[in-house]
C-alpha positions, 0 to 999 in steps of 0.5 A: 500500500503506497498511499492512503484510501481517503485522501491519497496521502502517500505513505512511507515504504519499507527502507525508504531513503528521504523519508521526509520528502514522503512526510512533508507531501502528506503534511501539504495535501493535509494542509490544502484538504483540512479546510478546502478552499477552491480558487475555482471549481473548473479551471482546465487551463493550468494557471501560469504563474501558481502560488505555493498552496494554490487549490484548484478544481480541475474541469472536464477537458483540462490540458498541459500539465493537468491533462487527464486530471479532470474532475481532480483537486491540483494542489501546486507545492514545491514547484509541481502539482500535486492531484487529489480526486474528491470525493461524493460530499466533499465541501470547500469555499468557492473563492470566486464565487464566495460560497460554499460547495459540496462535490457531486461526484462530477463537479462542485454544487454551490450552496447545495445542502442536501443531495442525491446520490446522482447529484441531484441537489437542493441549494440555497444561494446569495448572490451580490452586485453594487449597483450605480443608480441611473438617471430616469424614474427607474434604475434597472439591475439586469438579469440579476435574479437567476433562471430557475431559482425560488427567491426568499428575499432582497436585502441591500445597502445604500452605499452612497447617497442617491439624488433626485427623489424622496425614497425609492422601491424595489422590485420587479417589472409587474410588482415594483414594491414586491422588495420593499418601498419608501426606502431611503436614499442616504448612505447607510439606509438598508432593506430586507425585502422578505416576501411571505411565500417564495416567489419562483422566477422561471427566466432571468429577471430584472430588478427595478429601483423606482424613484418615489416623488421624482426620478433619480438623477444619476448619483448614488449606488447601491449594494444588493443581494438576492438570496433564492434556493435552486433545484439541480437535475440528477446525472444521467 
């Protein structure tokens, strides 16, 4: 036996010379698997200038160095690259995405907390922009909520001061109060939009600020979140 079953830690051999270059591996990979923390989940090009620890998902169809590694963890230490397969459950921060993720079998499931044995998952996810209010009655935030997904809420953050009218509200085209309204305009002011029953939105959607007692004169932004649960479909 050369390594570990779990996490292919490798394993010192019998009248092994340089046992310690087989010891510090293990320590690095136990290192990079204690607390996983993806820079990306699905990166197939290998990064060109790697830091020593940098943590990498391997995607389907990677090249040069990570050629044959799909699916992989690439662990970049002492120079070289070391691969890991996750895992079914397996969990790590997504850096780019600033989320929590649970490996399927084939890929890394942002936010999902329960899943099936052929990967179809049950996620809750948040999704942030900082929005610049424009000039005109409404100020649209486009496509930020996601095809497919069951919205809770909106919450936000007035970043800056907003110009030109009284208050704004928050919703979208058809409900534009749905996410609050009489929302004040002065760095600072906040919103939790929470609606009673969870809305589905079966296309990308827009997000409306509608000025209340005048229109937005183009100064001011906003911080905003919409936080919505996702059904994923099991593998073939």
């Amino acid at each position: 036996m050369s390594e570990t079953s779990t996490l292919k830690l490798p394993l010192v051999q019998p009248a092994q010379s340089q046992k310690h270059v087989t010891v510090n591996e293990a320590f690095l990979i136990l290192d990079a698997l204690t607390a996983i923390s993806l820079i990306e989940p699905a990166r197939t090009a290998v990064p060109a200038s790697p830091l020593e620890g940098d943590l990498y998902g391997v995607g389907v169809g990677a090249s040069g160095e990570w050629l044959g590694q799909d699916t992989k963890l690439a662990l970049f230490a002492n120079g070289g690259w070391i691969f890991v397969p996750p895992k079914f459950g397996w969990r790590a921060w997504l850096q780019n995405l600033g989320t929590e993720a649970t490996f399927d079998g084939e890929g890394w499931i942002p936010g999902a907390g329960a899943m099936s044995e052929n990967g179809a998952a049950f996620s809750h996810r948040s999704l942030e922009v900082d929005h610049a209010v424009s000039v005109g009655s409404t100020s649209v935030v486009s496509a930020f909520i996601p095809a497919n997904s069951i919205v809770y809420g909106v919450t936000g953050r007035v970043l800056t001061d907003v110009g030109g009218a009284s208050s704004f509200q928050l919703g979208v085209s058809g409900s534009t109060d749905r996410y609050g309204s009489g929302i004040g305009l002065t760095n600072g002011s906040w919103l939790r939009g929470i609606t009673s029953s969870p809305v589905t939105y079966y296309s990308d959607t827009d997000l409306l600020l509608t000025a209340e007692n005048g229109s937005f004169d183009g100064t001011g932004s906003v911080r905003l979140a919409v936080h919505f649960a996702e059904l994923s479909l099991p593998r073939v």
